[in-house]
N, C-alpha and C positions, 0 to 999 in steps of 0.2 A: 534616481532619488536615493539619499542614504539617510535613513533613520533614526535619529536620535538614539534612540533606544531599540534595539530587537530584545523580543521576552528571551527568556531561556525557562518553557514551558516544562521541561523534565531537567531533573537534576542532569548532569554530567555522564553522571555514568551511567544510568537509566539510561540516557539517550543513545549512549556508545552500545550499552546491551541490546537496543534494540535494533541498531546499525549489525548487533555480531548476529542477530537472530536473522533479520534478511539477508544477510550475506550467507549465512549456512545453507537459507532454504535455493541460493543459485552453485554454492560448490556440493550439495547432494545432487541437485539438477545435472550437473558435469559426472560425476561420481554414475550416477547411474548411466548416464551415456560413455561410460568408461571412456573418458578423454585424460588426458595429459593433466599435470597438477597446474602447468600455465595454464590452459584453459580451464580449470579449478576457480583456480585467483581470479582469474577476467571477470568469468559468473559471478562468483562473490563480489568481485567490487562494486557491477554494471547493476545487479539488484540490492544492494544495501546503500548506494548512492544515488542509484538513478534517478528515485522521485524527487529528491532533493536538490538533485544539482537542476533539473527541469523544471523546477519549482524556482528555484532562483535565475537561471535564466531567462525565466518569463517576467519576472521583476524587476530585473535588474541589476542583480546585486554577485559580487563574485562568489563560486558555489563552496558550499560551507564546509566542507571537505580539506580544501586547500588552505584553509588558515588554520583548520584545527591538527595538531602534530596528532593526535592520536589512533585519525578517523583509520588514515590506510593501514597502520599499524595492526590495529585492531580485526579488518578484513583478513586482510593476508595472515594474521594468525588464526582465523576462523578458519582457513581454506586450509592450512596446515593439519587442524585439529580434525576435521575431514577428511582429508589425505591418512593418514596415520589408525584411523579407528572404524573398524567396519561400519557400511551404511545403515544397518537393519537397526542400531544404537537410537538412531535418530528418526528412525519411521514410526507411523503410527499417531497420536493425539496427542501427547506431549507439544510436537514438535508445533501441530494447528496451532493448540491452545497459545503457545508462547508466538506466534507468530498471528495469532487475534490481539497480542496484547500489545504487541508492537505496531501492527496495523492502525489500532484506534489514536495510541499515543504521536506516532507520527502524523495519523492527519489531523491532531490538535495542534502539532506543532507548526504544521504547515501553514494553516488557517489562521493562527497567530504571529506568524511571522511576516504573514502576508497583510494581514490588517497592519501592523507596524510599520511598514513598508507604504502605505496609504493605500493599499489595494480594496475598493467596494467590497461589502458584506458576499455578494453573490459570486462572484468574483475569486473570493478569497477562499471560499468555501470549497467551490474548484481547483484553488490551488492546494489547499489540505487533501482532497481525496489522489490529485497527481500524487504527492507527497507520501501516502502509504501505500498508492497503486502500482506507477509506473514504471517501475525499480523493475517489477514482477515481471509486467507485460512485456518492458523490453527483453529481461532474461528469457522470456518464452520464445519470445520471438526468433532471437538471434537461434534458439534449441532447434525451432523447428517444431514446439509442442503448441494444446490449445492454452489459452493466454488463459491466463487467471479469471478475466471478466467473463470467460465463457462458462463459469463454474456453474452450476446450477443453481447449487445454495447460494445464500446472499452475501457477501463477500462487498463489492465496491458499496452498498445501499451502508452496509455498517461504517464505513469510513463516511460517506455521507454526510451520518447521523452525527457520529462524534462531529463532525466540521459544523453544520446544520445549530448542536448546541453552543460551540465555541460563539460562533456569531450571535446567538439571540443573547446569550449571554453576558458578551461585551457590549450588545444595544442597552443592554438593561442595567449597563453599569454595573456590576454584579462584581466580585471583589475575583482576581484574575485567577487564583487559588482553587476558592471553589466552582469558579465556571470550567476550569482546565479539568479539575478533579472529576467532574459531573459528566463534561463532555467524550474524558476518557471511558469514565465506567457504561456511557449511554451506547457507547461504540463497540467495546468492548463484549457486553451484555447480549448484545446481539448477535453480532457476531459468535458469541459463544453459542446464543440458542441454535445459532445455521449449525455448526458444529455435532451440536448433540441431537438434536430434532430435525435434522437437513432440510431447513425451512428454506423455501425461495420461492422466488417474484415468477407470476404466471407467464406464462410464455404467449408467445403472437399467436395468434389464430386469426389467419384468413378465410375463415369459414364463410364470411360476410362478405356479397358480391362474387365469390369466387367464381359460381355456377355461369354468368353470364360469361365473364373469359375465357373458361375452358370451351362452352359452345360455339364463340368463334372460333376456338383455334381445332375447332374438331375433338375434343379432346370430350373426358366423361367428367362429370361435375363429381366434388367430392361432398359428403355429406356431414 
């Protein structure tokens, strides 16, 4: 299906900035695995594109990268700027912080671009959290490290959120501006509280029923 219209939910260069800030967070990834500046560049492209091109993949539509002249540009000079400038520049909360902000704005943009594409509210929502998540998850993966979604604080719930707004938003016909603006800061926001207050979602507890399994299997019940 090809859409009349796709939004362009962040100005231009906004968008490119936040394309240069995931791409940084996969050539530090390489950097500290002291690999080669090609495998620099790789990581930066695979995590500053990934959720995007996966995101349109799943829609349908060719990945937004390859029409845009800037997008590669833009990486590979991120991986250069990397290369060139000690790592310890870019560690620390800075780096979070700007990378909460690109987080949220990509999955508003993801989540609008997918409604535009005729993609369901629930649906589309899904495909905004791909959109700021999976960039990450694959760079982790291909490292060898634990993936972003393992984090403890809240991380994928904040991309969520921001997607979660974009939608009710657009239900309520709400003018595209401030539902974009709202849904960024609601993503954002949180993500920033995980940040500073390392807030996150409770973990599994199989405490319930356990007792009877381990008894089969001989084992000591746990309390």
């Amino acid at each position: 299906m090809t859409a009349a219209v796709v939004p362009t939910v962040l100005p231009p260069i906004l968008d490119l900035a936040g394309t240069a800030v995931f791409a940084l967070t996969g050539a530090l990834l390489a950097a500290r695995l002291r690999q080669t500046f090609v495998t620099m560049a790789f990581f930066a492209l695979i995590t500053g594109v990934g959720g995007g091109s996966l995101r349109d993949m799943l829609i349908g539509t060719p990945a937004f990268w390859t029409h845009n002249p800037w997008v590669a540009p833009v990486i590979f000079a991120t991986a250069l700027i990397a290369w060139f400038t000690p790592r310890r520049w870019w560690e620390g909360e800075l780096l979070e912080w700007a990378d909460a902000a690109g987080l949220a704005a990509f999955a508003v943009l993801g989540t609008a671009k997918a409604m535009a594409f005729g993609v369901a509210p629930i649906p589309a929502m899904v495909m905004g959290v791909i959109t700021g998540c999976a960039g990450g998850v694959i760079r982790d993966v291909i490292a060898g490290e634990p993936s972003i979604i393992m984090r403890p604080e809240l991380y994928v719930t904040a991309a969520a959120l921001a997607a979660a707004v974009t939608v009710l938003g657009s239900a309520l016909a709400l003018p595209d501006a401030l539902v974009w603006s709202a849904a960024w800061l609601a993503g954002f926001v949180l993500r920033g509280a995980a940040i500073r207050w390392k807030l996150a979602l409770p973990a599994y507890d199989d405490a319930s029923g356990e007792q009877g399994g381990d008894n089969d299997t001989g084992g000591n019940p746990r309390g």
